[in-house]
Phi, psi and omega in degrees: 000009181308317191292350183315298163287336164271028184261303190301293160287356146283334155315313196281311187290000179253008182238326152300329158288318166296321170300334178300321160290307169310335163288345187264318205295308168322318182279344179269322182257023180064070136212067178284350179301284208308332169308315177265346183274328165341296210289351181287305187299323182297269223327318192293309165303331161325282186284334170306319188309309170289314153336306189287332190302302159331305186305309194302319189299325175302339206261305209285326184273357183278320200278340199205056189276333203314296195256350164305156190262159136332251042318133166260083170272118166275008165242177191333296221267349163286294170314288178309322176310316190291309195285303171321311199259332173286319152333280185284005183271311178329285192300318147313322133330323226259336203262039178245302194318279144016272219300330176298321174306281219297337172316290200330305179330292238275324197274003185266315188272335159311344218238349168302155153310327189266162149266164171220170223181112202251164187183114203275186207311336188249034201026074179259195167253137153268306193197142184237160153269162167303335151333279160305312205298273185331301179324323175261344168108007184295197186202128208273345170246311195297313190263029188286123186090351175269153184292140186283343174277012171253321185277325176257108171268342158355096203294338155291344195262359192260310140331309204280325180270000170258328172320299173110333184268096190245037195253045163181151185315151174235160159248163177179134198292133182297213186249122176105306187107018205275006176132197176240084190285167203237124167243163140241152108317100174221141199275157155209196196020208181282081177080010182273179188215137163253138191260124176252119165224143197246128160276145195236054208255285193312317185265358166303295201284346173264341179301314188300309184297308186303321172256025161263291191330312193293317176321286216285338170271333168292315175288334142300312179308306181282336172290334180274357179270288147019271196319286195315339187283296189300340171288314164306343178276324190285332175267019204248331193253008178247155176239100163268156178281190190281299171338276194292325141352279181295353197262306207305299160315305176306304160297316176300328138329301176291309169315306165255012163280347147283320164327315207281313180297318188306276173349307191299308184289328174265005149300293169344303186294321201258346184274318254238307171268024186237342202250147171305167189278151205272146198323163173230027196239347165242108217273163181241122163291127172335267169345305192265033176244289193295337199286308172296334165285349183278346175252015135268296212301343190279333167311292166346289209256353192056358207100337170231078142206142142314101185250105169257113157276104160292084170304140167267156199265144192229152170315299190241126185307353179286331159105163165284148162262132115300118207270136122158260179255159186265320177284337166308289179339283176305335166269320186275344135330295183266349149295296191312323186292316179264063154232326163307298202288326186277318154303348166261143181297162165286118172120344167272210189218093168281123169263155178206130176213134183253129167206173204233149208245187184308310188311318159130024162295135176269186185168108181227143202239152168214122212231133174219176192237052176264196203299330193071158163239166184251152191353284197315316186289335192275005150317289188285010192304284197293012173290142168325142154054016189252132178253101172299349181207090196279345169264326173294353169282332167291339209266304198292356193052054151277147170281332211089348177253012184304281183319301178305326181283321169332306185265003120307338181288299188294344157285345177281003189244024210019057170251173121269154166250148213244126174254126145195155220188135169209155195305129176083327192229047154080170188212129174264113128307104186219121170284111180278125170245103169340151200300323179305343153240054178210161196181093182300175201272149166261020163190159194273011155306282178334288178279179212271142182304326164251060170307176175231140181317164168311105138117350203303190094297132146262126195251142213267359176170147177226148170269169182295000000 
């Protein structure tokens, strides 16, 4: 209220001084009353006048404030200039904060995984994510204000969202063929809605593989259980000869010495995924890795095939290292071999060969001149349990799980593994090993007492 009183007494001294003058102008012409009091309405009017002139400048910087200063007035209409622009200097801090918040917000919710999608009373898009916007196939500045049922036509999401009933998730295949998402709904504020969506392609497709695998290990599982159940019923209720005893018994062996490889393999499968990767700081010599496959493959084959080690010729007699685990190794090694030898025929030939390329990548290949596969199979060859041929693998006593545990091994060793193949003319296998885990030994302590020369065959076995 500081502008109160000099307001008040500048009023009064501009209407005292104009009647004073008007009483002397008034006093010349004998009407000195009638003068002063004239000149008090021009003084009052004077300052009204000015007042207003103020007032206008005042009204006109309210109308065109953006890049303007206030009026700097030491009356009133300076004080409102002042109290206005300190108001709105406030409130605008404050819609500054306000808006940095909702960035935050808004970029927090960009970086979700999931999408969400706001939608105001007539379901229109308020706001999307880059998320969503892919989930529903939209455009997140183009399609902004449009009803979300002219772009997602789906007949569950157009229902599920006209219901009104929203207390559970809906799927439904994305726009585009691009897989399956998953919505919630939830209603806020005044009748609006946020749309949450998820993709569920990836947990579809392990729900799927998960309850293919449990079929397929069961349906392994029951068949040598099958088998074991009626022999046993047949020696419990038959009177057999010794011959058929012993036969009888010799197949009840093999059934569960197949239960015993499975188990064994899907154990295998479950360390290989629950355990960490393996050191890269501990080598395994090559040479003794091929050493330890040989007399099962030699078991193996009986005799009737050519089982070769092609040693690759080295700089030095001490041989390569590999860095990481050795029974991994050796399990991804020796799958591959007896799968050569139970698919090539009698009279044929398995190579297993090592060499190290310019990069200083390793690379062992096991090559055989068996049945081959054809194009088409060799995508799925490493899914659990896929068979090009499912009775001849039951037949050879395959699990189905040789290849998959192999391409667990060499990816936990960061390699890949490389297939190729054609029907009649053998199949090549070969585990690729980053250059960072190959390494020659530096004193021939290190590599296996029975390396083989530069350039040497060692051979694992020869047939008949």
């Amino acid at each position: 209220m500081g502008w109160l009183l000099p307001r008040l007494l500048a009023a009064t001294l501009s209407v005292a001084v104009a009647g004073w003058v008007g009483w002397l102008i008034g006093g010349v012409q004998q009407f000195p009353l009638l003068g002063a009091l004239v000149g008090a309405v021009l003084g009052a009017q004077t300052y009204a006048l000015m007042d207003a002139l103020r007032g206008r400048q005042f009204l006109k910087w309210l109308q065109t404030r953006a890049d303007v200063a206030p009026p700097r007035d030491s009356g009133l209409w300076g004080e409102a200039g002042y109290r206005v622009e300190r108001s709105v200097r406030t409130l605008e801090e404050k819609i500054g904060r306000e808006q940095t918040r909702l960035d935050q917000f808004l970029s927090a919710i960009e970086a979700s995984p999931n999408g969400v999608m706001m939608l105001d009373v007539n379901d229109q898009i308020e706001w999307c994510n880059s998320v969503a916007a892919d989930h529903f196939g939209i455009d997140p500045q183009r399609d902004r204000l449009q009803p979300i049922t002219n772009l997602v036509r789906a007949p569950i999401f157009v229902a599920h969202l006209q219901s009104g009933q929203f207390d559970e998730a809906v799927s439904f295949p994305a726009p585009g063929s691009r897989g399956t998402i998953s919505v919630l709904i939830k209603p806020y504020g005044d009748a609006m809605k946020l749309v949450l969506s998820q993709d569920t392609t990836e947990r579809e497709r392990s729900d799927s593989m998960r309850r293919g695998f449990v079929a397929n290990v069961s349906h392994e599982i029951r068949t040598p259980l099958t088998v074991l159940s009626g022999f046993i019923e047949t020696m419990s209720s038959l009177q057999l000869t010794e011959v058929e005893r012993r036969r009888v018994i010799e197949l009840m062996a093999q059934q569960a010495q197949r239960m015993q490889h499975l188990v064994g393999d899907l154990l295998t499968l479950a360390q290989l995924e629950g355990s960490p990767r393996p050191p890269a700081d501990r080598w395994v010599p090559v040479q003794q890795l091929l050493t330890q496959v040989r007399a099962a493959a030699e078991a193996l084959s009986a005799g009737r095939h050519t089982l070769v080690c092609d040693s690759a010729k080295k700089p030095e007699r001490s041989g390569y290292l590999i860095a990481g685990a050795e029974q991994e190794l050796h399990s991804a090694i020796a799958n591959l071999v007896n799968n050569a030898i139970r698919y090539t025929p009698s009279g044929g030939a398995v190579h297993v060969s090592w060499l190290v390329r310019v990069d200083g990548v390793g690379e062992l290949e096991v090559r055989d001149t068996g049945i081959g596969i054809a194009k088409e199979h060799l995508p799925r060859l490493t899914e659990r349990f896929y068979r090009v041929d499912g009775s001849r693998s039951r037949d050879t006593g395959g699990t189905g799980l040789g290849l998959s545990i192999v391409k667990h091994v060499v990816q936990r060793h960061g390699g890949e593994l490389e297939v190729s193949s054609e029907p009649g003319n053998g199949s090549s296998f070969k585990l690729v090993f980053p250059a960072a885990r190959v390494r020659i030994a530096n004193s021939p302590i290190e590599s296996e007492s029975t390396a083989s020369q530069p350039g040497e065959d060692t051979a694992l076995g020869m047939a008949g």
